[in-house]
Structure formats: structure tokens, C-alpha cells
C-alpha positions as CSV (number, residue, x, y, z in Angstrom):
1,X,82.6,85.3,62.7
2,X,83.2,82.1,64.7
3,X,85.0,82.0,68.5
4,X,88.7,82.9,68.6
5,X,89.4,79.4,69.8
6,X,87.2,78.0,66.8
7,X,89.7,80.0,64.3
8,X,92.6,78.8,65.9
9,X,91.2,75.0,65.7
10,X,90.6,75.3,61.7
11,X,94.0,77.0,61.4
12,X,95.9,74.3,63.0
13,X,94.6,71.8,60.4
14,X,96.2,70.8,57.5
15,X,94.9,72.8,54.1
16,X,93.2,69.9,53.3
17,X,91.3,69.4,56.1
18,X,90.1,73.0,56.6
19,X,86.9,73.4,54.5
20,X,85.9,69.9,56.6
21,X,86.7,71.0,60.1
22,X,84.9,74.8,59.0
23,X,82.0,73.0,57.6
24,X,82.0,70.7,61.0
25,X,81.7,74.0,63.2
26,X,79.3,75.8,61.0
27,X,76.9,73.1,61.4
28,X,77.5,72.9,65.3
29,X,77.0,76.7,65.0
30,X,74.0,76.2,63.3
31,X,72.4,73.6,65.4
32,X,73.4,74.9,68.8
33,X,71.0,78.7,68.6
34,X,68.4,76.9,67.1
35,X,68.5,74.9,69.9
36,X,68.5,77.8,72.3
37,X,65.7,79.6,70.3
38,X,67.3,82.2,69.2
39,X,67.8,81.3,65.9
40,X,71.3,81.9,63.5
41,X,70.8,85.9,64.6
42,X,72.6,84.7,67.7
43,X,76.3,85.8,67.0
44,X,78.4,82.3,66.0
45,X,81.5,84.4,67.7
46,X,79.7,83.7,71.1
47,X,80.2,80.2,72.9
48,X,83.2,77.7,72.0
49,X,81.5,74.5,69.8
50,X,85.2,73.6,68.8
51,X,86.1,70.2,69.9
52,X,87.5,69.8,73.4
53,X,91.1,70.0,74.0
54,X,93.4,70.7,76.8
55,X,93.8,74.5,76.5
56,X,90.4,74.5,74.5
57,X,87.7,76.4,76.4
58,X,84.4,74.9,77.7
59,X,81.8,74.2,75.8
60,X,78.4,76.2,76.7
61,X,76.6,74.7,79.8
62,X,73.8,72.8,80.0
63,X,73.5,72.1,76.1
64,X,75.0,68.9,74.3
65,X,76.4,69.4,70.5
66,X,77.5,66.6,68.6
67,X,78.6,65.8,64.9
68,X,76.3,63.7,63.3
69,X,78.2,61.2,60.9
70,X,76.4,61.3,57.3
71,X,79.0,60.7,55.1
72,X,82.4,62.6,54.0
73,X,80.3,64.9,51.7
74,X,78.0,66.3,54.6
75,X,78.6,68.0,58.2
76,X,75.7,67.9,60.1
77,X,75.0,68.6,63.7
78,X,72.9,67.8,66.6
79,X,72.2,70.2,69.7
80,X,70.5,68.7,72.9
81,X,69.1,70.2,75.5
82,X,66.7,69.4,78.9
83,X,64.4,72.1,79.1
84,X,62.8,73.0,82.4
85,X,61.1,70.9,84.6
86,X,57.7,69.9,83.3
87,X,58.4,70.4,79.6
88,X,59.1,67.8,76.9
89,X,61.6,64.9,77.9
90,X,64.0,65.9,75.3
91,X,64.4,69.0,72.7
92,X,66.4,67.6,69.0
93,X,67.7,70.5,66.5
94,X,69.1,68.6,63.5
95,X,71.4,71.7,60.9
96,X,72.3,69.5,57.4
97,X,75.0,71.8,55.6
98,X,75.6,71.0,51.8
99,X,78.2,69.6,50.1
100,X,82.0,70.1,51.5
101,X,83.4,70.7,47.9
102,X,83.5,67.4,46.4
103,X,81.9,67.1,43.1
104,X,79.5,64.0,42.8
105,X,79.4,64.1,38.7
């Protein structure tokens, strides 16, 4: 379900790592539709929210994704965008995804 690239970038990660740098991507993937509007029905294979890399491809124009650090339980995203001109300054979509597997007990 995610971008080709996006695959690629959770494969190349140690085992370890991998439910992290997934649950990192979801919540980009999460944030970045909302953002747009359309809501998670948008397909999370379309547009690369994988980190940037030499050989990685571009990130979807004229929208700004970014992890949002809230601890090493939690992913969370945010998406930014400037909507047209005479709109609101600034559009915020905040995604929290649950835990990344850790047990709190």
C-alpha cells in the first residue's frame, strides 16, 4: 500500500527499526491527504513521504510534511500547506498513530 520508494526505505532498515520507520510513514501518510482534503481514501501508494535521499524521489509539491517528535512510543506527523491567495495564512493537519509496540506495563 505505500510508494515503491517508501517500501524500499523500511526494507533497508535494520529489523529493529522497521515497525518505527513504517509507523513514521504511516503517520506522514496520514497527515499529508488530510491535508489535501481528500481524506485517507486518497491511495498512500501515491506521492513519495519517505525521507529525502539521493536517488529518493521528490516529495509532493507545494505541501510541507514533517515528523513531529513525541516520544519513542509515538509517530506523529504534521502536513503544511499555503492555500490560495486570500484564504487562511496557514492550514495545520496534526495524525497521532498509537503505540510502536512497546509495552508501557
Amino acid at each position: 500500500m505505500l510508494h515503491p520508494a517508501e517500501r524500499r526505505e523500511i526494507h533497508a532498515a535494520p529489523p529493529s527499526l522497521r515497525p518505527a520507520v513504517f509507523a513514521r510513514l504511516w503517520a506522514r501518510k496520514e497527515a499529508y491527504p488530510k491535508g489535501l482534503g481528500t481524506g485517507v481514501g486518497r491511495g498512500p501508494d501515491l506521492g513519495f513521504l519517505g525521507n529525502p535521499a539521493p536517488g529518493a524521489p521528490a516529495r509532493p509539491p507545494g505541501r510541507t510534511v514533517k515528523d513531529i517528535p513525541v516520544g519513542p512510543e509515538h509517530a506523529a506527523a504534521l502536513a503544511l500547506s499555503r492555500p490560495p491567495a486570500g484564504g487562511p495564512e496557514l492550514a495545520v493537519h496534526c495524525h497521532f498513530l498509537g503505540s510502536l509496540g512497546r509495552n508501557s506495563a
